[in-house]
C-alpha positions as CSV (number, residue, x, y, z in Angstrom):
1,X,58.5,-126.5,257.5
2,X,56.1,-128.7,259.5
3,X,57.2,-132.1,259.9
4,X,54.6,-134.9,260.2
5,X,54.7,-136.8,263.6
6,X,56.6,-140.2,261.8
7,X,58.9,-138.0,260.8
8,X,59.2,-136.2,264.6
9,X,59.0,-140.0,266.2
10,X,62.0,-141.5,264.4
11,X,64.1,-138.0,265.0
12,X,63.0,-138.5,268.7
13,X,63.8,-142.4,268.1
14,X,67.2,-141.5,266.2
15,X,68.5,-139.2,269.5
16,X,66.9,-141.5,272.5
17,X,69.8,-144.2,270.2
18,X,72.6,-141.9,269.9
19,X,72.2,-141.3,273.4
20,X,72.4,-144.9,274.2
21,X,75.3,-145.2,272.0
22,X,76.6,-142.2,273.3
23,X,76.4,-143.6,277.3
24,X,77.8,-146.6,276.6
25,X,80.7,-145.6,274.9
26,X,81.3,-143.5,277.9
27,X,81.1,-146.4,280.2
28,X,83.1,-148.9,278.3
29,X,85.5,-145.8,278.6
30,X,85.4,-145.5,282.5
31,X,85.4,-149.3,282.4
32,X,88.5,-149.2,280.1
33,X,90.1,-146.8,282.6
34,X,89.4,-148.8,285.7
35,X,90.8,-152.0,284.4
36,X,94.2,-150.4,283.2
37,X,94.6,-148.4,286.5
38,X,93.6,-151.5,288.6
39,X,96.4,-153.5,286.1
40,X,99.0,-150.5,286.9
41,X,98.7,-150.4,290.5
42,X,98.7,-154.6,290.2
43,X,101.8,-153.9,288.6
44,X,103.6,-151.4,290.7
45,X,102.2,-153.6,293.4
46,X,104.4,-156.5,291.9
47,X,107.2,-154.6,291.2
48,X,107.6,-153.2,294.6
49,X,106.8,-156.5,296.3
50,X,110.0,-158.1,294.1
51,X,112.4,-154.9,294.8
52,X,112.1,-155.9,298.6
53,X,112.4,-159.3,298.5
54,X,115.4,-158.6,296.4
55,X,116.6,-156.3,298.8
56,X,115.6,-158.3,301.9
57,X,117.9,-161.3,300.3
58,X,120.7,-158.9,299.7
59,X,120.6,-157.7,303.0
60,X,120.4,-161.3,304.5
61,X,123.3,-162.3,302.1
62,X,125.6,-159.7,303.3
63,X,124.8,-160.3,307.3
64,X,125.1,-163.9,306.7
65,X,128.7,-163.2,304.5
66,X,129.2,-160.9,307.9
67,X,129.1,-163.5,310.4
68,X,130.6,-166.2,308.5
69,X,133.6,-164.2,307.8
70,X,133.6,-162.8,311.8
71,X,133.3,-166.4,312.7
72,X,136.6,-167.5,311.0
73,X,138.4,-164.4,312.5
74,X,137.3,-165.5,315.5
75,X,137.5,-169.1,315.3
């Protein structure tokens, strides 16, 4: 079966689309990737950041209950 060349332009026209479609699906996909991992390190980022200020205070609240108790021993 020999198809006319309108028919052979819009199946050339019809794939040259999908393949748009096709490419931009993939990069709204890599896109999509990049913004959750940047958002996940972000958060690990966060969360590590507040685990050591919460240990730096608990270590400074020990040292300081330290030397205030020392200091009445010795006082």
């Amino acid at each position: 079966m020999v198809r006319n060349s309108r028919d052979s332009i819009l199946v050339r026209l019809g794939a040259d689309f999908a393949r748009v479609l096709f490419a931009g699906a993939r990069f709204a996909g890599v896109l999509l990737a990049g913004v959750l991992l940047a958002g996940d390190l972000f958060a690990a980022a966060l969360f590590a950041g507040a685990l050591l200020a919460g240990a730096l205070f608990a270590a400074g609240f020990l040292v300081g209950v330290f030397f205030t108790v020392a200091s009445m021993e010795v006082g």
